[in-house]
KELUM-81225 format. One record per residue (C-alpha): x negated, y, z negated; residue in three letters. Coordinates in steps of 0.001 Angstrom, whole numbers, padded with zeros to 6 digits, always signed. Each point is the difference from the previous one (the first is absolute). Example, Ala and Ser with C-alpha at 12.3 -4.5 7.8 and 13.67 -1.06 7.14 Angstrom:
-012300-004500-007800Ala;-001370+003440+000660Ser;
***
This chain:
-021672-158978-167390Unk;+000791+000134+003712Unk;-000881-003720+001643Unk;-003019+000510+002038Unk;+000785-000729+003912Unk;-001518-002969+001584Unk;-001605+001312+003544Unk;-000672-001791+003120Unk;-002816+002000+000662Unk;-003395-001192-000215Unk;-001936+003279-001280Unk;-003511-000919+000885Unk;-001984-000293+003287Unk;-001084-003418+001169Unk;-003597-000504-000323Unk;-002252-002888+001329Unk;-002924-002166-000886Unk;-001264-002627+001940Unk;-001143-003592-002472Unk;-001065-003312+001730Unk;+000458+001553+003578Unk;+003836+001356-000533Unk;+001884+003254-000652Unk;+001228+000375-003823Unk;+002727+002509-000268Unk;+000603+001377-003626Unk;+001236+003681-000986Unk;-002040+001954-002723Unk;+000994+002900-002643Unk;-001101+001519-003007Unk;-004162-000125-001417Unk;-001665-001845-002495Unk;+000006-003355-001464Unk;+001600-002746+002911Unk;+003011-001052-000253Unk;+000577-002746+002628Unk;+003989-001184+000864Unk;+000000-003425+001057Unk;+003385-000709+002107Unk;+001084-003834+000788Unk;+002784-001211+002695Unk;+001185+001049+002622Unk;-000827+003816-001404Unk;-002682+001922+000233Unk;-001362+003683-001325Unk;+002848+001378+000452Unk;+001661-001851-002706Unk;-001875+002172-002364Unk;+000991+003303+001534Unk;+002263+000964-002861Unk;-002503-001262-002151Unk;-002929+001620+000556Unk;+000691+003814-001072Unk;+000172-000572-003299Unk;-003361-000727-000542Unk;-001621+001717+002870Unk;-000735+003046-002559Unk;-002043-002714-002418Unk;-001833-001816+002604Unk;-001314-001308+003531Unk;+002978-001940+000811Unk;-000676-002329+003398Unk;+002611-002104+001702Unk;-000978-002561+002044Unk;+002040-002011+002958Unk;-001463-003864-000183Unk;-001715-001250+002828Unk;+003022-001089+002641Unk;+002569+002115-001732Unk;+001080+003815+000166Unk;-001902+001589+002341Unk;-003487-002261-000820Unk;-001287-001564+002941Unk;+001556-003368+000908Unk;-003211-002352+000991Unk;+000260-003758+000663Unk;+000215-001494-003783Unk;+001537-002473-002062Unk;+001144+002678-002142Unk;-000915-001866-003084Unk;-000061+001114-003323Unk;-003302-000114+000211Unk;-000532+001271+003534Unk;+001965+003381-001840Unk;-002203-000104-002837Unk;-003199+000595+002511Unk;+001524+002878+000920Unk;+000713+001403-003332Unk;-003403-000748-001101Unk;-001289+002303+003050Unk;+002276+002228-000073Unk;-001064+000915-003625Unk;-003903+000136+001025Unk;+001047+002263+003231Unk;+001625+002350-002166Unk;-002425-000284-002839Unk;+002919-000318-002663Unk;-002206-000412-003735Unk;+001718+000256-002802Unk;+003253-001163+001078Unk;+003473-000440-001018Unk;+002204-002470+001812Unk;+003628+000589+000428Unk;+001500-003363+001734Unk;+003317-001325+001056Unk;+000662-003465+001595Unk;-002995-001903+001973Unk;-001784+003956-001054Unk;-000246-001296-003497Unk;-001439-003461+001117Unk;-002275+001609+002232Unk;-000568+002722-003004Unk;-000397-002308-002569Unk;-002318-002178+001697Unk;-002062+002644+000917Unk;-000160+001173-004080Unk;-000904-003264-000943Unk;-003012-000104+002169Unk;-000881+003832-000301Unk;+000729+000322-003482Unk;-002558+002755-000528Unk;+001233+002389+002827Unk;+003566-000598-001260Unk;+001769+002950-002764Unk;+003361-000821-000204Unk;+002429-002376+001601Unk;+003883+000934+000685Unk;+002090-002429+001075Unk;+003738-000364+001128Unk;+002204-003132+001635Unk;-003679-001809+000035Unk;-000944-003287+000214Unk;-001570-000706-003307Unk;-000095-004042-000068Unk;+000920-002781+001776Unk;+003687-000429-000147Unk;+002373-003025+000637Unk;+002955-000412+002508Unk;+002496-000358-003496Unk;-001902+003918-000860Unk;+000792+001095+003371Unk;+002735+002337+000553Unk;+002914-002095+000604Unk;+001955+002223+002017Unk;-002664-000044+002692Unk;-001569-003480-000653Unk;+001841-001420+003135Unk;-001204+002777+002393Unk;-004019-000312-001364Unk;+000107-003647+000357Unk;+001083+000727+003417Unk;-002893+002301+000726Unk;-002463-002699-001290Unk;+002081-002403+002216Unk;-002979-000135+003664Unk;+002532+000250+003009Unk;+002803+001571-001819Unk;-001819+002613-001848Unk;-001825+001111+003094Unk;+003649+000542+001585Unk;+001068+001973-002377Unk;-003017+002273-001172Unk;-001393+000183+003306Unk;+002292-000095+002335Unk;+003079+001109-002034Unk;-002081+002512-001732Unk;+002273-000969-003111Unk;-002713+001562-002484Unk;+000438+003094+001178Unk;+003365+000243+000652Unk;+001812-002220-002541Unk;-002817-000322-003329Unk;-000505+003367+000268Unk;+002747+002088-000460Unk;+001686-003176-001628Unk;-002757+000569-002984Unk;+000925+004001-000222Unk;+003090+001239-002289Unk;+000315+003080+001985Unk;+000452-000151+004297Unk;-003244+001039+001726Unk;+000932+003214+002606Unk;-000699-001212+003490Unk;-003433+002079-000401Unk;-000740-001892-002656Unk;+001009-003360+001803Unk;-002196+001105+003183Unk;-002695+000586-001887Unk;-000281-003464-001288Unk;+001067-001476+003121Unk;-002486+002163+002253Unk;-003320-002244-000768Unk;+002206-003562+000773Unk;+002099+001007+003401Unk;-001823-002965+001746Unk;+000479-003626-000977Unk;-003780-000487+000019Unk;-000677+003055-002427Unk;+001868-002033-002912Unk;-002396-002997-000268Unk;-001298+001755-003568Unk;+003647+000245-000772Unk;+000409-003833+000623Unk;-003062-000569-001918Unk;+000849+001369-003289Unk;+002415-002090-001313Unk;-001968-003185+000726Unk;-002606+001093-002175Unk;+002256+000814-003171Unk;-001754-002488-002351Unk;+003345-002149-000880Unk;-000201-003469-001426Unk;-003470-000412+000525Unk;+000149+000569+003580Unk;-001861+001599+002097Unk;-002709-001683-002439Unk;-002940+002946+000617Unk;+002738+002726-000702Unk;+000986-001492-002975Unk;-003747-000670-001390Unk;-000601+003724+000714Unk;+002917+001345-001424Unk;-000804-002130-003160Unk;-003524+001476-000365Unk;+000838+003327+000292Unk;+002774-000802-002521Unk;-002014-001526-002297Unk;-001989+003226+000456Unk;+002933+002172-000503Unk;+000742-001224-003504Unk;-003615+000058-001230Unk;-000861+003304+001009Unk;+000171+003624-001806Unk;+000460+001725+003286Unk;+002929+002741-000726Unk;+003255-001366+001709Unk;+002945+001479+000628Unk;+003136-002595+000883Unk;+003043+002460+001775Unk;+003151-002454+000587Unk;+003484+001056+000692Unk;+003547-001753-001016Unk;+000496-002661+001518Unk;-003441-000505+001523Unk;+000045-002252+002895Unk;-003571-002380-000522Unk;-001120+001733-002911Unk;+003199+000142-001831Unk;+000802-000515-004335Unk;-001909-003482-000546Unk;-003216+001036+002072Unk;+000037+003603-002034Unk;-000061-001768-002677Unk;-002669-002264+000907Unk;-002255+002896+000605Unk;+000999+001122-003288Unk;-000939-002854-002061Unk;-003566-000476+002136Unk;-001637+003073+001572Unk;-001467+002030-002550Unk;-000482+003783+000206Unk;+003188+000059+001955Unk;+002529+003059+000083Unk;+003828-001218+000977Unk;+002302+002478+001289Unk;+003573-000257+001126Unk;+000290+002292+003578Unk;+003799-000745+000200Unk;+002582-002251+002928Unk;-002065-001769+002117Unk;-000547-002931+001545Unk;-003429-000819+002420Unk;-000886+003286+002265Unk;+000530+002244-003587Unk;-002114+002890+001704Unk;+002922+000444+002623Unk;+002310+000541-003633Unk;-001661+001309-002572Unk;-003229+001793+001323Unk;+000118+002654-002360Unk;+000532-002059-002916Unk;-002624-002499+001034Unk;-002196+003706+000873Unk;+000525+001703-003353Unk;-000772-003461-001992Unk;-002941-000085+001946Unk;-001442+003147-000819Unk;+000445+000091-003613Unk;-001735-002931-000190Unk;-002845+000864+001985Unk;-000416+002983-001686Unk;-000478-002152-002936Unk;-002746-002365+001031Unk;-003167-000086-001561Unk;-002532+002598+001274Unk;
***
């Protein structure tokens, strides 16, 4: 079979919504059921461009940008995990998603996952790929890129280099991608973070990954919807790739052993960003396994 080609494009036309006084951008295809993509740092809806064909023919797929990323507004927040999970919550009631299947990656699945836990009845299915799915320790952390993320979490130096280096972008990135990104592909990710004050979400993320107990309300959040995770039926569908980069063989094998009603599939070489490698993989897993869900 000839390898599918891996476009730059972004196929859909942006669309707005406004929740809590800002401008939500997301991109829509297909009718039905929802299907909401979740995105996490520094990406945004157009990580899922590659993505989303596949099962635009089964169902109302929506991508969304998060508030302060892709072309969302940028108001004056914290940029909080939860300050991103208001957001979510609103942008779900604008759009009057019922019935709805999550497909997450990154801070999506925490925001994703904490939304299931406290919406369990408006939630079908949950999909899931290089999530967060528990509070993790420094020794679980990748080693490679340990040094750098304690860095980040360091006040004065990780301000330096996220903000005014705009190393997330241009180093994490691409660093986190098997293939090289096109220059198109590089603007495109660059384009919502070309001034140092745009990349305050950016800076944000990694001080909220729920590491050794710290920060202590991400961690207690993360643990409930955990907790949740592995007592639920909810249909679940883990995608990981070889090597992984945060969810890699221990963590698979984690989710194995405790989330029940969970589907596992191999997508192929990847390591973080595994939509930029293997979209159509990650597409075609997807939609064989939606079109199995429970009606």
């Amino acid at each position: 079979m000839t390898e599918q080609a891996i476009s730059a494009a972004m196929p859909y036309e942006s669309r707005f919504v406004t929740v809590a006084g800002s401008r939500i951008h997301y991109v829509e295809a297909g009718e039905g059921d929802p299907v909401l993509f979740l995105h996490g740092n520094p990406t945004s809806c157009y990580l899922w461009r590659n993505v989303l064909p596949h099962l635009a023919g089964e169902a109302r797929c929506v991508a969304m940008d998060l508030i302060g990323m892709g072309r969302s507004d940028k108001p004056d927040l914290a940029y909080r995990l939860v300050d991103h999970a208001r957001y979510v919550d609103g942008f779900i009631e604008a759009l009057g998603l019922r019935r709805l299947t999550l497909v997450l990656h990154d801070w999506g699945s925490a925001l994703g996952f904490h939304y299931a836990r406290r919406h369990a009845a408006n939630v079908r299915a949950l999909a899931f790929l290089e999530a967060i799915v528990r509070p993790v320790t420094w020794d679980e952390w990748p080693r490679t890129v340990r040094p750098l993320f304690e860095k980040f979490r360091t006040p004065e130096v990780g301000w330096e280099l996220v903000v005014n280096r705009n190393a997330f972008v241009e180093q994490v990135l691409p660093g986190a991608i098997l293939r090289t990104l096109s220059d198109e592909e590089m603007e495109r990710y660059r384009e919502p973070f070309r001034e140092p004050q745009s990349r305050k979400p950016v800076w944000r993320w990694p001080n909220e990954i729920p590491i050794d107990g710290r920060p202590a309300d991400v961690d207690a959040l993360v643990g409930d919807y955990a907790a949740w995770l592995a007592a639920s039926d909810v249909p679940k569908l883990l995608l990981y790739a070889r090597p992984g980069a945060i969810l890699r063989k221990d963590l698979v094998a984690w989710c194995r052993e405790r989330l029940p009603n969970l589907t596992a599939v191999d997508v192929g070489p990847g390591l973080h960003f595994v939509q930029e490698d293997q979209p159509h993989a990650i597409g075609e897993a997807l939609r064989r396994w939606y079109g199995g869900l429970p009606g």
